[in-house]
VEXTOR-644194 format. One record per residue: residue number from 1; residue in one letter; x, y, z of N, C-alpha, C in turn. Coordinates in pm, whole numbers, m for minus. Layout:
atom seq=NUM; type=A; n_px=X; n_py=Y; n_pz=Z; ca_px=X; ca_py=Y; ca_pz=Z; c_px=X; c_py=Y; c_pz=Z
...
//
This chain:
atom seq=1; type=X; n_px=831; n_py=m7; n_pz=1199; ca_px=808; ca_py=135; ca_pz=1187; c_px=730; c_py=164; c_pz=1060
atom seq=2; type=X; n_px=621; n_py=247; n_pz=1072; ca_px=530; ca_py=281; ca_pz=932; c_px=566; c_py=410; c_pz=962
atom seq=3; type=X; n_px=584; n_py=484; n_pz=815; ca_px=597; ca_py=660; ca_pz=743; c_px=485; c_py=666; c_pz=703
atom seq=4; type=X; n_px=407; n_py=769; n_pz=790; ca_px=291; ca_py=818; ca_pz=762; c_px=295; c_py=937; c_pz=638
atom seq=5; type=X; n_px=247; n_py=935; n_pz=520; ca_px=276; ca_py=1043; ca_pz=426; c_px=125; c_py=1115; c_pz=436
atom seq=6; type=X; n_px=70; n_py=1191; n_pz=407; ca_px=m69; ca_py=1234; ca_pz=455; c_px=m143; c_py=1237; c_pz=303
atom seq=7; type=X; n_px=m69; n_py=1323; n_pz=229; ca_px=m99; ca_py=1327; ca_pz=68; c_px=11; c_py=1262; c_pz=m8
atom seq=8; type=X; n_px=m68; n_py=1224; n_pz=m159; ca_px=m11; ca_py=1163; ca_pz=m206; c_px=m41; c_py=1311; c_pz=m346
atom seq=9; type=X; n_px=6; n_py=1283; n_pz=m418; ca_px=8; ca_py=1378; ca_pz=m557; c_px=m126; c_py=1351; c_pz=m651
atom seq=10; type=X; n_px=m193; n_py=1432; n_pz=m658; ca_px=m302; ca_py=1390; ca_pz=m720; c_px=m315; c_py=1336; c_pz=m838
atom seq=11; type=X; n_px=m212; n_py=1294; n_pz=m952; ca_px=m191; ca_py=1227; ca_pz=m1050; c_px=m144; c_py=1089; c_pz=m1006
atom seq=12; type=X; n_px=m118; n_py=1066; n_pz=m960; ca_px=m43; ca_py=919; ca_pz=m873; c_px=m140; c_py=818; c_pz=m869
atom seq=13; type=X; n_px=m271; n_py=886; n_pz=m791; ca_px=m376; ca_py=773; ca_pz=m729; c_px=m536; c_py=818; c_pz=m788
atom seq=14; type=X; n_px=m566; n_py=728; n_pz=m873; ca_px=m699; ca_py=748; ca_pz=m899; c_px=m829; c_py=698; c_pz=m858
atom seq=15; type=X; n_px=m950; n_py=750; n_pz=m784; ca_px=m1051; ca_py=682; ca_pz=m711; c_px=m1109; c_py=707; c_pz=m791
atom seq=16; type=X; n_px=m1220; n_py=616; n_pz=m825; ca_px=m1313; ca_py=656; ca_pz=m860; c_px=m1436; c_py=511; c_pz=m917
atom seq=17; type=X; n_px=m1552; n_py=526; n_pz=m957; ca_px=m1612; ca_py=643; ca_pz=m952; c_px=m1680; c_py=721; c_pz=m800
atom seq=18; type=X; n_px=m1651; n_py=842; n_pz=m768; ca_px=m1678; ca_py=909; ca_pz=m666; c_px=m1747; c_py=1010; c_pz=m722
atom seq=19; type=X; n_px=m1856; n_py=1008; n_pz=m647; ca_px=m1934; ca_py=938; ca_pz=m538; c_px=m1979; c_py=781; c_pz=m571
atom seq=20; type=X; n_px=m1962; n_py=697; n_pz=m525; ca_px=m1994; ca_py=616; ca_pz=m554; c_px=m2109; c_py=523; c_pz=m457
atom seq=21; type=X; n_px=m2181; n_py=452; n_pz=m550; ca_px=m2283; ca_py=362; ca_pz=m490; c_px=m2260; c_py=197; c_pz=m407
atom seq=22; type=X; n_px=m2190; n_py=151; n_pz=m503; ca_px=m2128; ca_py=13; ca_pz=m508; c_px=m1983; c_py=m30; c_pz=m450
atom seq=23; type=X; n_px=m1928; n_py=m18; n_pz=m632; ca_px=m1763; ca_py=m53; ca_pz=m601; c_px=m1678; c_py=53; c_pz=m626
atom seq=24; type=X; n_px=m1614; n_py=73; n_pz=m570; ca_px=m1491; ca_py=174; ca_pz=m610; c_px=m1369; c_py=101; c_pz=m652
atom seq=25; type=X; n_px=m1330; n_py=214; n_pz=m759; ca_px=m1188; ca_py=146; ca_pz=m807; c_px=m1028; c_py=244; c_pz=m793
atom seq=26; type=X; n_px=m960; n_py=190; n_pz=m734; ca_px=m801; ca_py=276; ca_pz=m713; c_px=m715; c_py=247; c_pz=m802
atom seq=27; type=X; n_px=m707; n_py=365; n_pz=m862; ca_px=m551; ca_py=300; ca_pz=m960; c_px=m476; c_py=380; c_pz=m952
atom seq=28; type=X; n_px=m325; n_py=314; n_pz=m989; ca_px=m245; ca_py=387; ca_pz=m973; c_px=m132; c_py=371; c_pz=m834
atom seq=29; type=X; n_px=m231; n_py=216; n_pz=m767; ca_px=m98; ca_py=147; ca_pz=m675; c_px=m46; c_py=15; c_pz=m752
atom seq=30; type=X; n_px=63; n_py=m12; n_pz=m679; ca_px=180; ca_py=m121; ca_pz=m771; c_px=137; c_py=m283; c_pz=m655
atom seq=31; type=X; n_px=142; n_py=m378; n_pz=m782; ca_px=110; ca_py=m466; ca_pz=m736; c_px=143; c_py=m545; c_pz=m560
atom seq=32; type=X; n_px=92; n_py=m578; n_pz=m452; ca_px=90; ca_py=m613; ca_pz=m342; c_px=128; c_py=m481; c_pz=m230
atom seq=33; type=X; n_px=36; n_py=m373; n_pz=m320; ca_px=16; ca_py=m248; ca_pz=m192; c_px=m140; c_py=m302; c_pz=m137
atom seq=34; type=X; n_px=m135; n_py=m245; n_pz=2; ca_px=m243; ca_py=m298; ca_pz=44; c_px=m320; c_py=m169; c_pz=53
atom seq=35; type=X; n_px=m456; n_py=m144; n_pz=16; ca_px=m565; ca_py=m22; ca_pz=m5; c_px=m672; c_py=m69; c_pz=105
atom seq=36; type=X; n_px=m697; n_py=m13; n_pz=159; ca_px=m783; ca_py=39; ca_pz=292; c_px=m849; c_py=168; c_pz=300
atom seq=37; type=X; n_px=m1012; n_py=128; n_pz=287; ca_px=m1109; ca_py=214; ca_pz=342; c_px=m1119; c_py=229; c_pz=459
atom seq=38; type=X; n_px=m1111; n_py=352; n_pz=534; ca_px=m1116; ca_py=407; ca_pz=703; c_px=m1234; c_py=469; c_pz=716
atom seq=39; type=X; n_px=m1312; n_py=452; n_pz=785; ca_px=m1438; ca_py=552; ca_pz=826; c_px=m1364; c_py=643; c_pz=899
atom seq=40; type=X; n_px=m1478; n_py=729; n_pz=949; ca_px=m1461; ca_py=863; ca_pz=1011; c_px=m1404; c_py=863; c_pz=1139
atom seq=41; type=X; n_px=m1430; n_py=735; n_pz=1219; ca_px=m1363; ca_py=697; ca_pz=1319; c_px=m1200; c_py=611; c_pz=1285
atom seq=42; type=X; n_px=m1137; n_py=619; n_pz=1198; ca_px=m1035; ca_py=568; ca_pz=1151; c_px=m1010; c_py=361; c_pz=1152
atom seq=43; type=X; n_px=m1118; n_py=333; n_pz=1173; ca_px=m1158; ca_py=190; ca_pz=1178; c_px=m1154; c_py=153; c_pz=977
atom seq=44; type=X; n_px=m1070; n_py=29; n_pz=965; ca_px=m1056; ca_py=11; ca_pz=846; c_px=m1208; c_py=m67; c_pz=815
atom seq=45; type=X; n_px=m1280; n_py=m30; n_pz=695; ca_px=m1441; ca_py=m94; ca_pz=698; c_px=m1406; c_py=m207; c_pz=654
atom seq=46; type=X; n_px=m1308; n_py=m172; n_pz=510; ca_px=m1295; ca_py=m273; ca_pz=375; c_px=m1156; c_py=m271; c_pz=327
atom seq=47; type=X; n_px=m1018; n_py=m376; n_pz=292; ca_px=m932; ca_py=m394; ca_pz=248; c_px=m892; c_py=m447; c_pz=149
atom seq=48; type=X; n_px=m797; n_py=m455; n_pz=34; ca_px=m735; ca_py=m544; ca_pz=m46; c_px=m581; c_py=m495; c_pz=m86
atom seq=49; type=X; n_px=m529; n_py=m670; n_pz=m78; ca_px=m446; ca_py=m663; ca_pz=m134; c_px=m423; c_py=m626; c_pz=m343
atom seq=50; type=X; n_px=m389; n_py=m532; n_pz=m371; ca_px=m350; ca_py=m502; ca_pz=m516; c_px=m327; c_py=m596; c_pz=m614
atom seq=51; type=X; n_px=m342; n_py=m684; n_pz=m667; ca_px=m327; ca_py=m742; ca_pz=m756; c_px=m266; c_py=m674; c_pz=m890
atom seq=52; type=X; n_px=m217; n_py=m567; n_pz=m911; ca_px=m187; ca_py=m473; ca_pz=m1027; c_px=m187; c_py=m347; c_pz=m990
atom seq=53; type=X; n_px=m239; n_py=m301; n_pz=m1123; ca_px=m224; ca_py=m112; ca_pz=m1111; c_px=m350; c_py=m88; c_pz=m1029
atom seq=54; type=X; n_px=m427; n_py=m160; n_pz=m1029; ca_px=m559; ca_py=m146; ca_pz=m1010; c_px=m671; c_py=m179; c_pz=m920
atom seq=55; type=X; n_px=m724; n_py=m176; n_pz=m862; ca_px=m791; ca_py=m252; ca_pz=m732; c_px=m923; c_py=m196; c_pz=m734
atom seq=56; type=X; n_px=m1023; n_py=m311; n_pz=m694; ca_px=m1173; ca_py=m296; ca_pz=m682; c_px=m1237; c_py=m312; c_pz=m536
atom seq=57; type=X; n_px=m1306; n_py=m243; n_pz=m429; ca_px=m1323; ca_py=m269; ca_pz=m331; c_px=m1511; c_py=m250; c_pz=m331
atom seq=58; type=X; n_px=m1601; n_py=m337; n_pz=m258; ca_px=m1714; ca_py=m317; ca_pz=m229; c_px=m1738; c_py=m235; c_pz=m152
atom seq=59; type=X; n_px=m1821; n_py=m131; n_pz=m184; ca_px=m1873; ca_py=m77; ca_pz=m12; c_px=m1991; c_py=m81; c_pz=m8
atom seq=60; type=X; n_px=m2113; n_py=m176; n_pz=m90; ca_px=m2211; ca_py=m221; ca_pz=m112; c_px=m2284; c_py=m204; c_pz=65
atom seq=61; type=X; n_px=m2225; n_py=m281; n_pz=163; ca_px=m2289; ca_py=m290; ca_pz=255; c_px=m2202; c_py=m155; c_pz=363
atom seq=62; type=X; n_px=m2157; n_py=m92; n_pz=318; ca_px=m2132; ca_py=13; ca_pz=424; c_px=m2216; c_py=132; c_pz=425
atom seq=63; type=X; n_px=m2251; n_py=220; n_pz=532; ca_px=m2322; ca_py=348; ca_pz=552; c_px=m2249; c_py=409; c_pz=457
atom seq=64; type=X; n_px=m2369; n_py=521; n_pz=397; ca_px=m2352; ca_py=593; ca_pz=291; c_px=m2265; c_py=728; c_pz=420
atom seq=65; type=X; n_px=m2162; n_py=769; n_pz=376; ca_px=m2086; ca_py=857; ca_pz=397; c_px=m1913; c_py=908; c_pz=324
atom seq=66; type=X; n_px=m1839; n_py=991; n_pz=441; ca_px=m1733; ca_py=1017; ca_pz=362; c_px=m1582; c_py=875; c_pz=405
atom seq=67; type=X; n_px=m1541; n_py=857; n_pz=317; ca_px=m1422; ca_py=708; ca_pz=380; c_px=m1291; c_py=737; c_pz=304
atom seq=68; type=X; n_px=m1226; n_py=733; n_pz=407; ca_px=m1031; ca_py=820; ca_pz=344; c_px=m1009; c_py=657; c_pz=270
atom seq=69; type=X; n_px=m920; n_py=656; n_pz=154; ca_px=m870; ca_py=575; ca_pz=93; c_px=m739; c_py=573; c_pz=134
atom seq=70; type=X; n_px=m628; n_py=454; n_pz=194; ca_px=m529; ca_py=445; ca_pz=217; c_px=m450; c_py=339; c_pz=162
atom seq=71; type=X; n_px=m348; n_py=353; n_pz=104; ca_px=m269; ca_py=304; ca_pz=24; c_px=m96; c_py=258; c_pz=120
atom seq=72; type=X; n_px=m91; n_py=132; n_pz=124; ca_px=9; ca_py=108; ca_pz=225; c_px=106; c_py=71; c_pz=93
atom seq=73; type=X; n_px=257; n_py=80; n_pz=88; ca_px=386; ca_py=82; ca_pz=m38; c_px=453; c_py=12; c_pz=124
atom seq=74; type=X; n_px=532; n_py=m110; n_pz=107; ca_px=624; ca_py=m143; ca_pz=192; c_px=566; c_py=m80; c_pz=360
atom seq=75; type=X; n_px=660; n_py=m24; n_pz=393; ca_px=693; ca_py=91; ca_pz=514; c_px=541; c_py=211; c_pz=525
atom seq=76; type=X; n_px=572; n_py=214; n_pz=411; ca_px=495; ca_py=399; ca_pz=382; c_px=368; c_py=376; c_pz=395
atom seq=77; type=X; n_px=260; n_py=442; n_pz=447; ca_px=104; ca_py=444; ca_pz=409; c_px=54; c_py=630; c_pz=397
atom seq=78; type=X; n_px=30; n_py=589; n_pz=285; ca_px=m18; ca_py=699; ca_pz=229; c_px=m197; c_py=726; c_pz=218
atom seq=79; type=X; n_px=m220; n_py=890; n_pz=249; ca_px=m376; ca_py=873; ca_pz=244; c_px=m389; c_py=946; c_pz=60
atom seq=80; type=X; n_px=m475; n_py=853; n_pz=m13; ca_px=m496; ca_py=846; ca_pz=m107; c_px=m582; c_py=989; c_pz=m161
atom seq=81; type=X; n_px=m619; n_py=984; n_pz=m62; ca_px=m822; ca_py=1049; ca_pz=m76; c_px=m908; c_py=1028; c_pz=m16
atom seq=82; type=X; n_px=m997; n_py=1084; n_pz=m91; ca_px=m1123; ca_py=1048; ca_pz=19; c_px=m1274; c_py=963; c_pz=m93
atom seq=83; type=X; n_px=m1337; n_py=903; n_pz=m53; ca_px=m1433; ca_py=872; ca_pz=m137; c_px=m1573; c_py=865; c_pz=m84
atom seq=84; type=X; n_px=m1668; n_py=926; n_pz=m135; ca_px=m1819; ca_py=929; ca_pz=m44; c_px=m1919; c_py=800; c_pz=m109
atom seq=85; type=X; n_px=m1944; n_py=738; n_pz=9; ca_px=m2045; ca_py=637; ca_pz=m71; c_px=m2162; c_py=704; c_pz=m58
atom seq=86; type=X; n_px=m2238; n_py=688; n_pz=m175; ca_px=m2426; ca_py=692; ca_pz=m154; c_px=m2480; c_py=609; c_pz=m143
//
């Protein structure tokens, strides 16, 4: 069973830099949460497992658009945000 939470608190999870070109970085999940970029069709593009507070994901080769950031804790997946690549 996964708990879908929709928002998370906007001090909690930090994206950035947004808009971004390259890499984006999330902080503010705890080590072995798993972070997932979703396109618009809810298809995950790009994933990682957390290594720390902190996590780096490429979207170098994805279409420039808008991509929800999702943050999975155990059970729970939470939508982070949103981040626009250029």
């Amino acid at each position: 069973t996964i708990m879908v939470v929709t928002n998370c608190p906007e001090s909690a999870i930090k994206i950035f830099p947004n808009p971004a070109t390259s890499v984006v970085h999330v902080q503010g999940v705890a080590a072995g949460d798993e972070v997932k970029i979703m396109d618009a069709l809810g298809q995950v593009v790009t994933s990682a497992v957390a290594p720390g507070n902190i996590t780096t994901l490429d979207l170098t080769p994805y279409t420039p658009g808008v991509y929800s950031v999702m943050v999975t804790h155990g059970t729970a997946m939470t939508k982070a945000g949103t981040v626009v690549k250029q």
